[in-house]
C-alpha positions as CSV (number, residue, x, y, z in Angstrom):
1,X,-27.0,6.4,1.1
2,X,-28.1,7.4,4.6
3,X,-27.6,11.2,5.5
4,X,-24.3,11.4,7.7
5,X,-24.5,14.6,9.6
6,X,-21.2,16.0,11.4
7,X,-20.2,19.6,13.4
8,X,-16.4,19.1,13.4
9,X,-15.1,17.9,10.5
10,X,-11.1,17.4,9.9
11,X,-9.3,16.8,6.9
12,X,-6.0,14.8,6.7
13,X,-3.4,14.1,4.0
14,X,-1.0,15.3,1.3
15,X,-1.5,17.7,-1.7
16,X,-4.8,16.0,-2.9
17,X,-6.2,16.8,0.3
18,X,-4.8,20.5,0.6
19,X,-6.3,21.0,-2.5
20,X,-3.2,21.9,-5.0
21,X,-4.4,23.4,-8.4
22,X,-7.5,24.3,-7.8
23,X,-8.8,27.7,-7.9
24,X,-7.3,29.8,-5.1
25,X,-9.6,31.3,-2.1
26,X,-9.5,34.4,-0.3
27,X,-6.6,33.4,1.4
28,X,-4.3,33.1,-1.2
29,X,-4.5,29.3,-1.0
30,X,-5.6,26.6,-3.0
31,X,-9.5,25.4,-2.4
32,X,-9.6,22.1,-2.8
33,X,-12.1,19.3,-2.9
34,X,-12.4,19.0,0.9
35,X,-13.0,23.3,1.3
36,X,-15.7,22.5,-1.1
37,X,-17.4,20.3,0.9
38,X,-16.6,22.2,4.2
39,X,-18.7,24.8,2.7
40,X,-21.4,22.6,0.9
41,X,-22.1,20.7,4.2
42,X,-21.9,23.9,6.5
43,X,-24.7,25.6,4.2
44,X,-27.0,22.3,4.8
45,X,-26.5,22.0,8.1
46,X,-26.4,25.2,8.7
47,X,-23.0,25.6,10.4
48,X,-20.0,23.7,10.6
49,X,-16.2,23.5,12.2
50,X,-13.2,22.7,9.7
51,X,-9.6,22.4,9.9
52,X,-7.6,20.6,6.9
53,X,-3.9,19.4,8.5
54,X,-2.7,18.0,4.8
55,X,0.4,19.4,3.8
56,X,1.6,18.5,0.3
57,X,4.2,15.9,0.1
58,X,3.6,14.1,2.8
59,X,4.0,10.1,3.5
60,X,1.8,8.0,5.0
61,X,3.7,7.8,8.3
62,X,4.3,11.2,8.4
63,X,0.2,11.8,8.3
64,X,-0.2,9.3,11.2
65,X,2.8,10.9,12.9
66,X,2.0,14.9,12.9
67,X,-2.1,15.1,11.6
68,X,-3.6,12.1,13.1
69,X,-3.0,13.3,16.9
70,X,-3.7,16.7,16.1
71,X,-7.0,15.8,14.4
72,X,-7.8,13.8,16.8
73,X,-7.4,16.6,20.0
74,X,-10.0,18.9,18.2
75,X,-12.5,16.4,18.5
76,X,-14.4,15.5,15.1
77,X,-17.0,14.4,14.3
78,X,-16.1,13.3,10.7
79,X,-12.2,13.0,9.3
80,X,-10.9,12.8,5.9
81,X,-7.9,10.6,5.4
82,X,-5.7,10.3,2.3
83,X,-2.2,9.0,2.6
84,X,0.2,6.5,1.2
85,X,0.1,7.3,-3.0
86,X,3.3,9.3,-2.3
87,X,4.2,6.3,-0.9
88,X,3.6,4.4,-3.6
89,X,4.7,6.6,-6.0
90,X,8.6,5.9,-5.0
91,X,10.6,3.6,-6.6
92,X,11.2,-0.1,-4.4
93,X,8.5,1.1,-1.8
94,X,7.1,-2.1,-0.7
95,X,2.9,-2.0,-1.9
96,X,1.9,-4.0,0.6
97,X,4.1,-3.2,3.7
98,X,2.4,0.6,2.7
99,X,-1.1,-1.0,2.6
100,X,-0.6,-2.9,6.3
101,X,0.7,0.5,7.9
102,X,-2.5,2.0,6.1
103,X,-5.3,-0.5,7.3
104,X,-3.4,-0.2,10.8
105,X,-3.9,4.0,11.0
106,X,-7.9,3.8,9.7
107,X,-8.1,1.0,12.5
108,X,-6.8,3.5,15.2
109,X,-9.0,6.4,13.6
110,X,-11.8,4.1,14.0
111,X,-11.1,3.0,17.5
112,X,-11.5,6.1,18.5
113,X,-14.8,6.4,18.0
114,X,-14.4,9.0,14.8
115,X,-16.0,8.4,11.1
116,X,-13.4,7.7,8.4
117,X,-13.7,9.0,4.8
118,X,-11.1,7.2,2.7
119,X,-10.4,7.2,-1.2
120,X,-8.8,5.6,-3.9
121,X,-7.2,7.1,-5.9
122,X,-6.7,7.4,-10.0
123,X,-4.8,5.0,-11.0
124,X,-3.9,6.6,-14.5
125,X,-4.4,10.0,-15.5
126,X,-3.5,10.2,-18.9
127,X,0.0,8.3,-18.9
128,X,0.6,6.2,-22.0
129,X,4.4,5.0,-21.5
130,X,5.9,2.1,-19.4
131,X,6.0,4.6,-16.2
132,X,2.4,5.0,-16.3
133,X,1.5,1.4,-16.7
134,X,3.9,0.3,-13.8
135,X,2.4,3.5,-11.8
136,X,-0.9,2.3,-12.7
137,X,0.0,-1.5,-11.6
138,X,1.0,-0.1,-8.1
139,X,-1.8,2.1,-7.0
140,X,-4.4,-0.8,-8.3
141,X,-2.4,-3.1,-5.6
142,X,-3.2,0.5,-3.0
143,X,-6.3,0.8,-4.1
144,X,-7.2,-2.7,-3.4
145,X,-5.9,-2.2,0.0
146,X,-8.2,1.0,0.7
147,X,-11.3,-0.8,0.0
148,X,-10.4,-3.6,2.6
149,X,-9.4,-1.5,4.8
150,X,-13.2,0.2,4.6
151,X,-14.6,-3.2,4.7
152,X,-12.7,-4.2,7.8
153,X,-13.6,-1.1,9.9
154,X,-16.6,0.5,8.5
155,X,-15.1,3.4,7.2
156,X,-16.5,5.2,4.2
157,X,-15.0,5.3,1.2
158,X,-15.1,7.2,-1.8
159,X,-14.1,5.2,-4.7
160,X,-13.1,7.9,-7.2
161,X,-10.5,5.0,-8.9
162,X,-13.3,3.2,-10.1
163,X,-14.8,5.9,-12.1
164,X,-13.5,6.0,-15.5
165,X,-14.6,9.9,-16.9
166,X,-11.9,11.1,-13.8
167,X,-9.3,9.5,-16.1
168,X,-9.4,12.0,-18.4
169,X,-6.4,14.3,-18.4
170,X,-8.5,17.3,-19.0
171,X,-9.5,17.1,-15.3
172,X,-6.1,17.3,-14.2
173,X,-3.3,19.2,-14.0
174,X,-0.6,18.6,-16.5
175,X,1.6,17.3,-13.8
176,X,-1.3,14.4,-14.1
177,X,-0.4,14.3,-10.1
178,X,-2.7,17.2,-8.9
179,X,-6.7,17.4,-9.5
180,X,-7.6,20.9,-11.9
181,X,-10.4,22.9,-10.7
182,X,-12.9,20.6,-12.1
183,X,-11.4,17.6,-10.8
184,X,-11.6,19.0,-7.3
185,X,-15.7,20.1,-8.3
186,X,-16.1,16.5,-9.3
187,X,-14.3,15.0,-6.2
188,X,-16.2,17.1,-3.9
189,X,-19.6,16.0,-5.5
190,X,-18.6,12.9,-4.7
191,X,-17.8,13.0,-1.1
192,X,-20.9,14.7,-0.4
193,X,-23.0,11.9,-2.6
194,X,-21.3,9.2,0.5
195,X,-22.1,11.7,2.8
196,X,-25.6,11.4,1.6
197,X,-26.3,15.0,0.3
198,X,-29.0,15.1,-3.0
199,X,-29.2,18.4,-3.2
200,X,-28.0,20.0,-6.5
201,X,-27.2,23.1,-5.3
202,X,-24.6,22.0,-3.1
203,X,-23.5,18.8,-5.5
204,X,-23.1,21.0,-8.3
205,X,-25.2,19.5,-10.0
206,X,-27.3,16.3,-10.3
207,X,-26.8,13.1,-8.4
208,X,-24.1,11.4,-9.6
209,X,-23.2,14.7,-12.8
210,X,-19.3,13.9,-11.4
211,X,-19.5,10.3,-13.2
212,X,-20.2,11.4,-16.3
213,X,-17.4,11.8,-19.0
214,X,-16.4,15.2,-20.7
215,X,-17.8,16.3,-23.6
216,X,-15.6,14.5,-26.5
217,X,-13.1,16.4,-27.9
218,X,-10.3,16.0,-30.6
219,X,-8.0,12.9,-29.6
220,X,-4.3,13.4,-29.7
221,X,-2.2,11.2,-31.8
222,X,-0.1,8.7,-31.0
223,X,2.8,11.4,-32.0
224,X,1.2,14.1,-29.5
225,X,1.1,11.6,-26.5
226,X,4.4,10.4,-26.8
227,X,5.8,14.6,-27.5
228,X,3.3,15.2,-24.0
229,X,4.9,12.4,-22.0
230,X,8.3,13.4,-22.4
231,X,7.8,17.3,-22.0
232,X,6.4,15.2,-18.6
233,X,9.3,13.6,-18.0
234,X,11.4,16.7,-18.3
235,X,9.0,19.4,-16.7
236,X,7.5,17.1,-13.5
237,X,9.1,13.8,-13.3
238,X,12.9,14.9,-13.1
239,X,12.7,17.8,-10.8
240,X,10.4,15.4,-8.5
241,X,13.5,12.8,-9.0
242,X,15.5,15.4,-7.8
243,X,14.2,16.0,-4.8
244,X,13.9,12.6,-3.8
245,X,17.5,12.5,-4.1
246,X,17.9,15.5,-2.1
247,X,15.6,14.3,0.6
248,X,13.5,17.3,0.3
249,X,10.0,17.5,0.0
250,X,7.5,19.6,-1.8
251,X,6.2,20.3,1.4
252,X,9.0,21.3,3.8
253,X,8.5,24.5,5.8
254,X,4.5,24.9,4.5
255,X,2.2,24.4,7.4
256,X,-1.6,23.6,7.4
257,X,-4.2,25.5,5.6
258,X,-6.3,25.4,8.6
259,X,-4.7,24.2,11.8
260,X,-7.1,25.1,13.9
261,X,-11.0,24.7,13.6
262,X,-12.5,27.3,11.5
263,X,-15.9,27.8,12.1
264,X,-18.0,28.2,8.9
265,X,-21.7,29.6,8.8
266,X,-24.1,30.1,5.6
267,X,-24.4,33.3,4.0
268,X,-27.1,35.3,2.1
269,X,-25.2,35.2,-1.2
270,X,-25.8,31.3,-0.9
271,X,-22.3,30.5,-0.1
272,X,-20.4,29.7,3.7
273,X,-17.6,31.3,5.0
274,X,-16.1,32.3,8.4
């Protein structure tokens, strides 16, 4: 992989891009995969300016409606962009209308002159019912898109749906929607591997340690996965449901992380902050 270097780097998307569940930083915020690499890539090239626009909840027309402009005002260099699996996660949302709309927004990113970081996404985390499977069916038809969509422009892409080991539901949350702090580690590791960094210390460990599956541990029964999917149902599916219903959003009234470009600079203690 060829060493892509950037000084402005942006960030774009919904919760998995705003970083939801994983450990919180000194702002009382979730990290996330993408503060990870903010850091990781301002410690190798020995400075960096971030913002991350995603706002949890957020639909694919909503990213291209109130991030993509803004992203692209503050000039980057580099910009993430994960949107449409909320999309996709509604009931009767047309797959493929969502998929067009997508290739359409990285084409426009693109145009502009700006490097595109896409991802798949998982397309099971642990789901064993009928929900998961049709779920599962959908974002393989997205995920199928995404990679076209790379193809067609030249966008980078990180294929994290391909990777079995970020199946497991120990890496996740146990709303299986949001990444757990090792999820985000292992997602980081990744974008920086596309982005063509081999060094351990900022992967975390060797090339390629975010592929490999979790230590095995005791498998629940059949009995235990059906007792986990409906305390699933009841704890994260219904009140999401809900809010559907409502027209509200997980999202409404939170604003960025980082609006504006934060400038990040290594530190002695090996880390990079402001």
């Amino acid at each position: 992989m060829a060493l892509v270097t950037q000084s402005v780097f942006v960030a774009l998307g919904d919760s998995f891009t705003e970083g939801l569940e994983d450990d919180l930083g000194p702002e009382g915020r979730h990290l996330g995969w993408a503060d990870r690499v903010a850091a990781a890539l301002a410690m190798r090239d020995g400075g960096l300016r971030y913002a991350n626009l995603a706002v949890r909840g957020r639909l694919l027309d909503q990213v291209v409606a109130e991030q993509v402009p803004t992203a692209l005002a503050l000039g980057p260099d580099l910009v993430s962009f994960h949107a449409g699996p909320n999309d996709v996660l509604r009931p009767g949302r047309d797959v493929d209308a969502v998929v067009v709309r997508y290739a359409e927004a990285v084409a426009g990113l693109r145009t502009a002159g700006v490097q595109v970081l896409l991802f798949t996404v998982i397309e099971r985390a642990g789901g064993t019912g009928r929900t998961a499977a049709r779920l599962a069916a959908r974002f393989a038809r997205f995920n199928s898109g995404v990679r076209r969509a790379a193809e067609g422009t030249g966008a980078l892409v990180v294929d994290v749906g391909s990777v079995p080991a970020l199946q497991d539901r120990r890496l996740w949350n146990e709303d299986r929607l949001h990444l757990a702090p090792e999820g985000h580690a292992r997602v980081a590791a990744a974008v920086l591997e596309v982005l063509g960094v081999t060094d351990p210390a900022l992967l975390g460990g060797p090339v390629g340690w975010w592929r490999e599956p979790l230590a095995v541990g005791v498998r629940p029964g059949r009995r235990a996965d059906l007792v986990a999917d409906v305390r699933w149902v009841r704890r994260h599916l219904t009140p999401w449901v809900l809010r559907r219903l409502r027209g509200r959003s997980s999202g409404d009234g939170l604003s960025p992380k980082h609006l504006e470009l934060v400038d990040l600079v290594p530190r002695e203690d090996g880390s990079a902050g402001r």
